[in-house]
MARGU-749248 format. One record per residue (C-alpha): residue in one letter; x, y, z. Coordinates in pm, whole numbers, plus 32768, in hexadecimal, padded with zeros to 4 digits. Example, Ala and Ser with C-alpha at 12.3 -4.5 7.8 and 13.67 -1.06 7.14 Angstrom:
residues 2
A84CE7E3E830C S85577F9682CA 
//
This chain:
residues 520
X64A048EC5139 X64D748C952A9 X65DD4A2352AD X64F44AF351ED X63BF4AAF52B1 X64934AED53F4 X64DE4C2F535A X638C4CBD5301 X63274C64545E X63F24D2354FD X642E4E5E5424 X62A14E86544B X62574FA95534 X621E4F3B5691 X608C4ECA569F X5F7F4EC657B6 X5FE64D9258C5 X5EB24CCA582F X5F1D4D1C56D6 X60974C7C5740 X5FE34B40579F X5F304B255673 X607B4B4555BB X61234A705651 X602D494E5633 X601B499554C4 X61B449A654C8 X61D448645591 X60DA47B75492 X616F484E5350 X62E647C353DE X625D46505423 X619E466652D5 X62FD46B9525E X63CC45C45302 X62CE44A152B5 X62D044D1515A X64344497513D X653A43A151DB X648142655194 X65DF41AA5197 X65F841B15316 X64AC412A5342 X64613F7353E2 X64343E7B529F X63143DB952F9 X630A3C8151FC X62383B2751E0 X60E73B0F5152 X60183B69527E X60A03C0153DD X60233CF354F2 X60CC3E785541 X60613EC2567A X611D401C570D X612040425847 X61233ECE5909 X5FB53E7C597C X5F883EF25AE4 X605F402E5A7B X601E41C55A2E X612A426B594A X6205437459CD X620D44E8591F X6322450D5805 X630D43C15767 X635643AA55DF X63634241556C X62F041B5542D X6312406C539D X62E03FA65222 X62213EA751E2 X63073E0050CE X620D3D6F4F8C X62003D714E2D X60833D374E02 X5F833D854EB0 X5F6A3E13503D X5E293DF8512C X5E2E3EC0525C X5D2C3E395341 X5D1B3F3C5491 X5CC03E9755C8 X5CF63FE256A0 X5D3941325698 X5D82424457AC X5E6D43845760 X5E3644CE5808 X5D69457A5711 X5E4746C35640 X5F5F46475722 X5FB544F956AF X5FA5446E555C X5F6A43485471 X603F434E52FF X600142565202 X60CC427750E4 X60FC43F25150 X5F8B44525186 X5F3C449D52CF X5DFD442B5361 X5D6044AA54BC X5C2E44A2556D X5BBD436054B2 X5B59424D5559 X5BE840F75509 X5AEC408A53F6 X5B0941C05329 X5C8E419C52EF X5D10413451B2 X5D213FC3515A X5DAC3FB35003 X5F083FA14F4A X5FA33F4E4E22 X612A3F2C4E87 X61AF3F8A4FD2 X6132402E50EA X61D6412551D1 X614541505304 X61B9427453EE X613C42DE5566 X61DA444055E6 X616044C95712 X6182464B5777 X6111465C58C8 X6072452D5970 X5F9D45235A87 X603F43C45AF7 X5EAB43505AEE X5EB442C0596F X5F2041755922 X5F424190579D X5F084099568F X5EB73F195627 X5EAC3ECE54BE X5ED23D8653E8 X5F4D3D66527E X5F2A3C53518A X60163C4E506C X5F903B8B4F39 X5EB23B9D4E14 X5D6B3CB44E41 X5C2A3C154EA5 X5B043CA84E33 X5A053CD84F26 X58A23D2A4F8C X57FF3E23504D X589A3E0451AC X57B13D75529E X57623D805415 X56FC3C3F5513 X55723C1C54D1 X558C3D1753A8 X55E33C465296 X55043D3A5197 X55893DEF5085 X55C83F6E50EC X54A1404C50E2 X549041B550F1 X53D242485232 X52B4434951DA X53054449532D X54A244A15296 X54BD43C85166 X55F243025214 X564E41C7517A X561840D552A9 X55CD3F4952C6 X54AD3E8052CC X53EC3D7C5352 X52873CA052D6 X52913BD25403 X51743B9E54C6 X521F3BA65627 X53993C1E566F X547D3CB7574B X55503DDC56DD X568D3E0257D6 X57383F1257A7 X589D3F0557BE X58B13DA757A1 X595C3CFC58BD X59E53D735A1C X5A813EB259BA X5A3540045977 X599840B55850 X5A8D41B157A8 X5AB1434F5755 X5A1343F85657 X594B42E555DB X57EF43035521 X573241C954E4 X55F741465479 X553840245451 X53B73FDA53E3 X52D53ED25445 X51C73E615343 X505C3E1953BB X4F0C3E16531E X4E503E2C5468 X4EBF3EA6559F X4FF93E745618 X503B3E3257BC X514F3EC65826 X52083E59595F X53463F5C59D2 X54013E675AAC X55333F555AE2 X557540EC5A9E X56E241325AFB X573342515A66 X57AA43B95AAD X568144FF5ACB X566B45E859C2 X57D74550591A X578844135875 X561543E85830 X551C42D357D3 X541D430F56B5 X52D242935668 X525C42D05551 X531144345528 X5298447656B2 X53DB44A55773 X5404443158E8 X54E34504597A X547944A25B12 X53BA438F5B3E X53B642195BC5 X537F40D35B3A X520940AA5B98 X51B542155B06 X522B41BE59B5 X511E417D58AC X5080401958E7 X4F883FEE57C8 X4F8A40A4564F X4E8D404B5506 X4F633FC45415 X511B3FE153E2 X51D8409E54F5 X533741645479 X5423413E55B7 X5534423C5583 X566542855671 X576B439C5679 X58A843D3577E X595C44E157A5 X5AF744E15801 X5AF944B65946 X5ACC43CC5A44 X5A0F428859EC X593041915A94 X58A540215A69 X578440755951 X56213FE45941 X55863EAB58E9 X54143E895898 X53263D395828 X52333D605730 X51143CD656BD X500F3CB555B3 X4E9B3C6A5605 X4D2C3CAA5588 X4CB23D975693 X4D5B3EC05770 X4DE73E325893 X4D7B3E7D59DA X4E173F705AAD X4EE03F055BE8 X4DEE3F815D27 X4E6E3E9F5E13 X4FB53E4C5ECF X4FEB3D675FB0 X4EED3D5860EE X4E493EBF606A X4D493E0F5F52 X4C343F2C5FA0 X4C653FEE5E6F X4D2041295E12 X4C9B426D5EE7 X4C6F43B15E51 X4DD8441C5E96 X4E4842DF5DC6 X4EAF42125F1A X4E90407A5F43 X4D75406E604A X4D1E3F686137 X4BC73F3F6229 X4C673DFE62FD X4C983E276458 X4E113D976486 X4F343D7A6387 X507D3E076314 X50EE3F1A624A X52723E6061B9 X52E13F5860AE X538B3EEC5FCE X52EA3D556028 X54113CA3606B X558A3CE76062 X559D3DD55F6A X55EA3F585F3C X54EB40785EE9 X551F41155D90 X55A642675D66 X54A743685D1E X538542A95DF3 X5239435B5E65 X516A42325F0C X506442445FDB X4F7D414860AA X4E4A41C26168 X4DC540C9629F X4C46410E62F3 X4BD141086441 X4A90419E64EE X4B3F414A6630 X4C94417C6706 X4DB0413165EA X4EE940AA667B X5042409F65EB X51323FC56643 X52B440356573 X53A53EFF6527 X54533FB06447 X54AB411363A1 X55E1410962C0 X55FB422B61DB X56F3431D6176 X56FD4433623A X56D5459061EC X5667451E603E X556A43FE6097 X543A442B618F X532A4380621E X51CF44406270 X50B843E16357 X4F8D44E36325 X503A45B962A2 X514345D3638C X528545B262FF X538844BD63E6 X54E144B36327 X55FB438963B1 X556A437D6535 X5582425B65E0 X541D417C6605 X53DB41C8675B X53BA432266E3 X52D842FB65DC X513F43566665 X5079421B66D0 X4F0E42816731 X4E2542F6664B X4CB9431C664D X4C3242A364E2 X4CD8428B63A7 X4E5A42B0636A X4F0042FA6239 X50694278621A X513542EA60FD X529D42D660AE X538843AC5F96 X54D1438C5F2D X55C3445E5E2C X56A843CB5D3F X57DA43755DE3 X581842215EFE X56F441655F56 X56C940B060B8 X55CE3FC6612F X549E40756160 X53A1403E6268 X52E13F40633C X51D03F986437 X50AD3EAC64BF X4F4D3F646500 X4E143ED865BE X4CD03FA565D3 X4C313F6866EB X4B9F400A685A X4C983FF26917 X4E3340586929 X4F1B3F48693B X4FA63E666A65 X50CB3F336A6F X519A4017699F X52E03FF26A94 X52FE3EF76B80 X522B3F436CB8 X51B3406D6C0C X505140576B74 X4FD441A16B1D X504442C16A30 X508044416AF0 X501545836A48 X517745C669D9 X519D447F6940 X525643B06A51 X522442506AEC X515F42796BFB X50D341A76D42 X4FF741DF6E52 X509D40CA6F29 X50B140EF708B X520B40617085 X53303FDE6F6A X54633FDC6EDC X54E740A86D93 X56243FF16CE6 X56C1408C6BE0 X57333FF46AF4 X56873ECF6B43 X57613DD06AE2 X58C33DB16B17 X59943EA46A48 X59C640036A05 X589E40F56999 X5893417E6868 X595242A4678A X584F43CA6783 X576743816880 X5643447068E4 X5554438F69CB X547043EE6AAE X538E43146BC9 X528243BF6CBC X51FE430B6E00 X50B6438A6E89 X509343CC702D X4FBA44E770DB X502646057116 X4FE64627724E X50BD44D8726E X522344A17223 X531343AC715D X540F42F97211 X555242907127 X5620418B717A X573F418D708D X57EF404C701F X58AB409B6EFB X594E41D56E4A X5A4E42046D12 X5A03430F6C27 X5B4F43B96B55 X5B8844EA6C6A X5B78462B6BB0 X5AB945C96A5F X59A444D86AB5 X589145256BCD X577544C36CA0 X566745C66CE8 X557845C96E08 X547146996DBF X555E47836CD6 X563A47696DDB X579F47026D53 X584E460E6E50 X59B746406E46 X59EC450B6F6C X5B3444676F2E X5ABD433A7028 X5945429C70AC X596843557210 X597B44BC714D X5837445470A6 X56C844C97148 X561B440371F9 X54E744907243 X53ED457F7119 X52AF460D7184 X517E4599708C X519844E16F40 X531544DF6EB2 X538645146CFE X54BF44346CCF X556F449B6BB4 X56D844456B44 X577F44CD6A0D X58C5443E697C X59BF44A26855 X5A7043E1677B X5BE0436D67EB X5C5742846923 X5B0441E469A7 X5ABB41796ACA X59DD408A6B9D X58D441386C09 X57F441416D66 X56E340C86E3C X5621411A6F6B X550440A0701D X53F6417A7093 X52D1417F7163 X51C3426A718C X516242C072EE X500C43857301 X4FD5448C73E3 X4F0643D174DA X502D42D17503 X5102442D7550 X501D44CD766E X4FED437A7707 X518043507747 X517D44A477AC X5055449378B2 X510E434F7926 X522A43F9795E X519544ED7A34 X50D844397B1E X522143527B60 X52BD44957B80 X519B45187C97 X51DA43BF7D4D X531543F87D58 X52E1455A7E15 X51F544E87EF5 X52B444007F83 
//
């Protein structure tokens, strides 16, 4: 069988290149079909009433060109009971008894045998990312059994209305369906369903939705969810809910687990999180009316879900203040908008502070890693805070610290240490213009060639204090800008700012020690 298929292959005129790999797929298949259908004396004997085959060793992937098989040695009947498994789908393949199964996940493979059982794994081409099979056998008399069952549906199986799939059920009153059960993930190509009974109305309460966009999809009631987090999900029906779920063969993720329960009326919608307990605006966004308080999403030390869209509006008829503790998001996929502006990864002394009235604050995320989220303290009130830097109390047009001061010092960083990877700060100190600035520089180590201090756009290129200025006419924009490798410790200067009154009396003083100095 092997020569003549060999042969037809490659007397066949020469096809297309697409049309090649499509041959040789089918050849490759046809040849393992052929091989595993025959040779069953070189394969493991497996023997004893009950055991586990598990191919390859947990915590491994199989390589590419494997063909092993193995018997499971019994003279009544075999049970296959398959914990797990993960082959490269039209690549890698499953024989039982010479049937080859793929794309199935582990509850839809065979489970019953009169005799022996020959189990073979060949693999054409392996992506080193698969780690195979786990199946148990019982060898003994058949034991005739029920419908199968599922953790809180004990029902008999019931046929959905929506695609007439066979899928379990539950009469409880109040459950949780976890789905896969366990730490682990779900599998490929699966297509599940369960159904909840309920008279009344039943509350639904999504308390995780890990699963990949538009590949493996949640169902309500034959409406699929193809993007979408946990809180969007449907959280009230009138009478049973169908739950289906489908994968595709790809990668997987952790699944979904939801509480239900029956009760008399419709449950009331969730319009408040935690310090916003005004209502739901217009735009669908927790609200709040207090004064003071704090925006932690997600509360505590969890994770934002994939797929979020949350917003929280803060109403004020006054001066709105922001103060950031925290922005953790991924950048470049997840984003955090204030107004409308969109701000995606930047550190929270970037983020915009002063606002007159409300604020809306609203944070999305795709479907891939999820950080931390935000934090950010707001106070309506008259008047802007103490200070937003240290001996800085005012905000400039462009969005710097500013002072008026007449004299002080600027320390950056301000504690011991290096500054940071990716800095872009910026500090502005009022003085006439008609006056001038006077610098005293105390400290200065910035990476030479990559990070910089500007003095009113003017890039320093100092390599020591005395090459710094001393002296800048009017009010003075410190900026410095750093990248990301080989930090170092920063600066810090003193200033004063000496009017221009202070200026002509030192020169008229001058002078008239200079005339008594002629005259004599």
């Amino acid at each position: 069988a092997t020569v003549s298929v060999l042969y037809w292959s490659l007397s066949t005129p020469l096809p297309s290149p697409s049309q090649q790999h499509t041959q040789m797929h089918r050849l490759l298949t046809l040849l393992l079909t052929v091989a595993c259908t025959s040779a069953s004396d070189v394969c493991t004997v497996l023997q004893g009433e009950t055991g586990t085959l598990q191919y390859p060793m947990e915590g491994q992937t199989y390589p590419a060109g494997v063909d092993i098989c193995w018997t499971i040695d019994c003279s009544e009947h075999v049970e296959l009971s398959w914990e797990a498994i993960d082959v490269q789908a039209e690549r890698d393949f499953v024989f039982i008894n010479g049937v080859q199964y793929d794309r199935l996940p582990s509850y839809k493979m065979p489970t019953d045998y009169d005799g022996k059982v020959t189990v073979r794994f060949a693999s054409v081409d392996s992506d080193g990312t698969h780690k195979g099979f786990v199946v148990k056998w019982t060898c003994g008399a058949q034991v005739v059994r029920g419908d199968p069952t599922f953790p809180n549906f004990e029902g008999e199986l019931v046929t959905e209305p929506f695609q007439g799939k066979q899928c379990f059920s539950s009469g409880l009153v109040e459950g949780v369906l976890d789905y896969p059960i366990g730490d682990k993930n779900y599998e490929n190509n699966e297509d599940r369903c369960w159904v909840i009974k309920c008279d009344k109305y039943l509350d639904l309460q999504w308390v995780k939705l890990d699963v990949r966009n538009y590949f493996d999809l949640v169902s309500v009631n034959g409406v699929q969810y193809e993007k979408t987090a946990s809180y969007a999900m449907p959280q009230s029906l009138q009478g049973d809910a169908t739950i289906g779920f489908t994968t595709d063969e790809d990668y997987t993720r952790t699944g979904f687990t939801v509480k239900w329960q029956c009760v008399d009326t419709p449950p009331v919608p969730v319009t408040k999180y935690e310090n916003f307990d005004s209502g739901l605006t217009s735009g669908n966004c927790f609200s709040t009316m207090s004064e003071s308080g704090t925006l932690d999403y997600p509360v505590g030390d969890g994770k934002y879900e994939h797929n979020e869209d949350r917003c929280f509006t803060i109403k004020c008829d006054r001066r709105l203040t922001l103060s950031w503790k925290e922005i953790d998001v991924q950048k470049r996929f997840d984003f955090v908008f204030v107004n409308g502006v969109k701000y995606d990864a930047v550190p929270t002394y970037k983020m915009p502070t002063e606002f007159n009235g409300d604020v809306s604050i609203r944070l999305t995320s795709d479907d891939s890693r999820n950080y931390k989220g935000i934090v950010v303290d707001w106070t309506c009130g008259d008047v802007l805070p103490k200070e937003v830097f240290p001996g800085f109390d005012s905000i400039s047009p462009s969005g710097c610290p500013a002072t008026s001061k007449a004299s002080g010092k600027l320390t950056y960083p301000m504690s011991s240490g290096t500054y940071q990877a990716n800095e872009d700060r910026c500090w502005t100190i009022n003085c006439a213009a008609d006056g001038y600035l006077s610098l005293k520089w105390v400290h200065f180590d910035l990476r030479e060639s990559y990070d910089f201090l500007h003095l009113n756009g003017e890039r320093q290129y100092a390599k020591s204090l005395e090459e710094l200025p001393t002296k800048i006419q009017g009010s003075m924009t410190v900026r410095m800008t750093s990248q990301d490798l080989f930090l170092k410790t920063g600066f810090s200067f003193m200033w004063a700012c000496v009017p221009k009154d202070a200026t002509e009396n030192a020169k008229q003083k001058g002078d008239g020690e200079t005339g008594r100095s002629d005259s004599e």
